[in-house]
TORKERO-969975 format. One record per residue (C-alpha): residue in three letters; y, z, x negated. Coordinates in steps of 0.25 Angstrom, whole numbers, padded with zeros to 4 digits, always signed. Each point is the difference from the previous one (the first is absolute). Example, Ala and Ser with C-alpha at 12.3 -4.5 7.8 and 13.67 -1.06 7.14 Angstrom:
ala-0018+0031-0049
ser+0014-0002-0006
REM end
This chain:
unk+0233+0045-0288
unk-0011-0010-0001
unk-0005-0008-0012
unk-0009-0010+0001
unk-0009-0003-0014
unk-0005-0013-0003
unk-0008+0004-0011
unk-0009+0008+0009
unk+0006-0004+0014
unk+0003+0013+0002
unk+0009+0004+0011
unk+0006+0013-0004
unk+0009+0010+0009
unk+0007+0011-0003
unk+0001-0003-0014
unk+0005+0010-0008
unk+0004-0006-0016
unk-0002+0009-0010
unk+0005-0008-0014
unk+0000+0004-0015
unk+0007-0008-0012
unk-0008+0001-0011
unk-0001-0009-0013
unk+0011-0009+0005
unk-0008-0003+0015
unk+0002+0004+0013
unk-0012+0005+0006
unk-0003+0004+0015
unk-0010+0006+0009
unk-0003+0000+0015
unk-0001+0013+0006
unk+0002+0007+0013
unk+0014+0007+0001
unk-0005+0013+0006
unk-0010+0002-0011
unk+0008-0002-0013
unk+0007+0014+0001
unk-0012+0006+0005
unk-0008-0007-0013
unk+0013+0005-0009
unk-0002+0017+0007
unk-0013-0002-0003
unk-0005+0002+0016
unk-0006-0014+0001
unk-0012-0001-0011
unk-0005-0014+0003
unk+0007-0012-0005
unk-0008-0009+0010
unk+0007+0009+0009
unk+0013-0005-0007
unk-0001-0013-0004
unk+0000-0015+0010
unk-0007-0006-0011
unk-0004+0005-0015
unk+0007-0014-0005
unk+0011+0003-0008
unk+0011-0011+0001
unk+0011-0006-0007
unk+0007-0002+0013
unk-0005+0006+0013
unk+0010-0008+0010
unk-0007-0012-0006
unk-0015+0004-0001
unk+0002-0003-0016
unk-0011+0010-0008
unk+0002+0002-0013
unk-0008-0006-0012
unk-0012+0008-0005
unk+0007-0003-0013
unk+0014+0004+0004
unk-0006+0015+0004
unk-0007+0000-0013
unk+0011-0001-0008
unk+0009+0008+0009
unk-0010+0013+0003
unk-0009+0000-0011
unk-0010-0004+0009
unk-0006-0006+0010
unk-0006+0009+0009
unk+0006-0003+0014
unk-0001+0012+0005
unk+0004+0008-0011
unk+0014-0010+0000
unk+0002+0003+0017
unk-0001+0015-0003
unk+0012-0003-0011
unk+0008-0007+0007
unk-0002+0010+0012
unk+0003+0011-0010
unk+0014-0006-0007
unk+0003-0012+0009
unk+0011-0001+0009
unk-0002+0001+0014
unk+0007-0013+0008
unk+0009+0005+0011
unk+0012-0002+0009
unk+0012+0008-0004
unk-0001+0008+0014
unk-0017+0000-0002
unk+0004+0009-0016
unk+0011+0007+0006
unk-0009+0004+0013
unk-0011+0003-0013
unk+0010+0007-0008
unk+0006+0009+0010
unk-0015+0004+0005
unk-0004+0003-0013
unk+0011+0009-0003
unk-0002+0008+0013
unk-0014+0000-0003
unk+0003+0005-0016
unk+0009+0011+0006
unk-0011+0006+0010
unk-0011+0000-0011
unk+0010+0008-0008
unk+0004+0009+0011
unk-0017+0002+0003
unk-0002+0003-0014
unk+0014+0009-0006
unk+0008+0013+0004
unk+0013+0006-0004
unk-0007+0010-0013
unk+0009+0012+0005
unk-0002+0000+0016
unk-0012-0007-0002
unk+0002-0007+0014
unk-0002-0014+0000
unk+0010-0010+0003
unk+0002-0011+0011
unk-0001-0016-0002
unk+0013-0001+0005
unk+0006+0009-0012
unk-0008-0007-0011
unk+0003-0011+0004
unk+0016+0004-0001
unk-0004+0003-0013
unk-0006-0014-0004
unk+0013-0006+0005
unk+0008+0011-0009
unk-0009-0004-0012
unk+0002-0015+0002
unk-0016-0001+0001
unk-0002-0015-0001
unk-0016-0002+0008
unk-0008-0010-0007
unk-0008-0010+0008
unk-0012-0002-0010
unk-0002+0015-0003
unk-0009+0009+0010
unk+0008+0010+0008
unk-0006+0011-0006
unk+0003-0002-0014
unk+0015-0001+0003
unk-0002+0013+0008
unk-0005+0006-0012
unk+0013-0007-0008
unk+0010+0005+0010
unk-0006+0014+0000
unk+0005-0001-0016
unk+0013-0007+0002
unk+0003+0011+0011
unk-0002+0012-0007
unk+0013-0004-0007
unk+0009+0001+0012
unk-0009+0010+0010
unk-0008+0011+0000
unk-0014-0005+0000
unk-0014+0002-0004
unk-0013-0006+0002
unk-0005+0011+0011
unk-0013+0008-0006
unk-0014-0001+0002
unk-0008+0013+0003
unk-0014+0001-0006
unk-0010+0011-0001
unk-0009-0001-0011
unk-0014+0008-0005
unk-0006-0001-0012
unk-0011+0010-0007
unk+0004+0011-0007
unk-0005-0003-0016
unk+0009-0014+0002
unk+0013+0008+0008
unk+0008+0003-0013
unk-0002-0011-0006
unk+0003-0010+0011
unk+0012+0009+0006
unk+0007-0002-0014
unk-0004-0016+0001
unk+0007-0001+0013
unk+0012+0009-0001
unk+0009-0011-0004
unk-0005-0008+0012
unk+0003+0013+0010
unk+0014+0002+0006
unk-0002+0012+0008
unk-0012+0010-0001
unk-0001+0006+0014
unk-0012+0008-0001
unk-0011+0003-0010
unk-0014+0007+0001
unk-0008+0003-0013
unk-0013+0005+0004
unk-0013-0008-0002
unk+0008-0012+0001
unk+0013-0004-0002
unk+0008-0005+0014
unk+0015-0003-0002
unk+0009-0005+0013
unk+0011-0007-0007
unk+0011-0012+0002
unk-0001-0011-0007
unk+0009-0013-0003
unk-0009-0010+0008
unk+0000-0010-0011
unk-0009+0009-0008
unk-0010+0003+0011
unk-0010-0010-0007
unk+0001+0005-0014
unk-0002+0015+0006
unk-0012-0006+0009
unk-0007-0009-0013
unk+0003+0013-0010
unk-0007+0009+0011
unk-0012-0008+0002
unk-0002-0002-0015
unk+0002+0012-0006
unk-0009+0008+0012
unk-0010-0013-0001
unk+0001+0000+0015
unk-0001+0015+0004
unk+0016+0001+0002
unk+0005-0004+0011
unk+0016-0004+0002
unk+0005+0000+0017
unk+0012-0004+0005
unk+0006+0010+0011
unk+0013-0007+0002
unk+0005-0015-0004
unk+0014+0005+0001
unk+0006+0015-0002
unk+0012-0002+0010
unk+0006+0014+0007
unk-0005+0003+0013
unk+0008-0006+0013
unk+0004-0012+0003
unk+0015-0002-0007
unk+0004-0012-0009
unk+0012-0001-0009
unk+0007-0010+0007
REM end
């Protein structure tokens, strides 16, 4: 698609609309189409990279932008690029039916494997295929939302999933040190954040190898480094404790 602008005779191609309807407006911006969903999974950092133009318009077809006014009253201000990264945020991506349903099916693929990468079944603790979760997405009735990042929804399915199949986030395995006047006190301070203790070694300091849910690994890492002022240390040994070998759970 090509849209010519007479307001800045502009010729733009590939145009991807992304518009918003706020305050009882229609408001649109110009972007490129393969950057949107990168900008929404957080990969693409630059909105030059993402935007044609940093006008925001009433109408995009008809090179009509919006009044500074208009964006005033609408957004509470009138900072352009502070409205584009709106808009980007909660707007609605323009496309062909066959362009979102191309979109959509790509992203639920793309929500199953970051779930397969990141879960196991908790009693095997073997790791399950793409094709399997996916199966299980359909079972669910997982409806994928366009204007969400893939990975939030993974972390969503995860949750709706555990109602219907065995599964868990997979744990990380950390080792950690810390000196021995600060052991006690800081092992009874992470003992709600531990899952499994695997080994322990008390000596002149205190070095534990445990598994960890990996949503906790910053809090673990910010209480270490506080309490020792700097002279713990937290590693990470695995990102994911799986069983050896390579079987899934189909």
């Amino acid at each position: 698609m090509s849209i010519f602008t007479p307001t800045n005779q502009i010729r733009l191609t590939n145009v991807a609309i992304v518009r918003m309807k706020k305050g009882g407006k229609r408001f649109e911006i110009a972007c490129y189409k393969n950057k949107v969903m990168s900008w929404r999974a957080g990969a693409e950092k630059d909105l030059d990279e993402v935007l044609q133009t940093d006008k925001v318009f009433m109408n995009v077809s008809k090179g009509q932008v919006a009044k500074k006014e208009d964006l005033s009253k609408a957004f509470g201000t009138d900072d352009v690029t502070e409205i584009c990264k709106q808009i980007l945020a909660k707007g609605e991506l323009q496309v062909s039916d066959k362009e979102r349903q191309t979109q959509l099916e790509q992203m639920f693929r793309d929500i199953a494997t970051i779930v397969a990468e990141k879960c196991v079944n908790p009693e095997t603790k073997r790791p399950y295929t793409v094709n399997l979760i996916e199966r299980a997405m359909k079972d669910i009735h997982y409806s994928v939302k366009a204007n969400k990042s893939t990975k939030q929804q993974a972390l969503e399915v995860i949750r709706q999933l555990k109602e219907s199949i065995q599964i868990q986030r997979a744990h990380m395995r950390l080792r950690f040190v810390v000196p021995a006047k600060e052991g006690k006190r800081i092992k009874e301070k992470l003992k709600s954040l531990i899952k499994v203790v695997e080994s322990e070694d008390f000596d002149d300091q205190l070095e534990m190898v445990c598994l960890i849910d990996p949503g906790c690994y910053r809090e673990i890492d910010e209480l270490i480094r506080c309490e020792t002022k700097g002279k713990g240390s937290v590693e990470v040994l695995s990102l994911k404790d799986v069983e050896e070998g390579d079987e899934k759970l189909e």
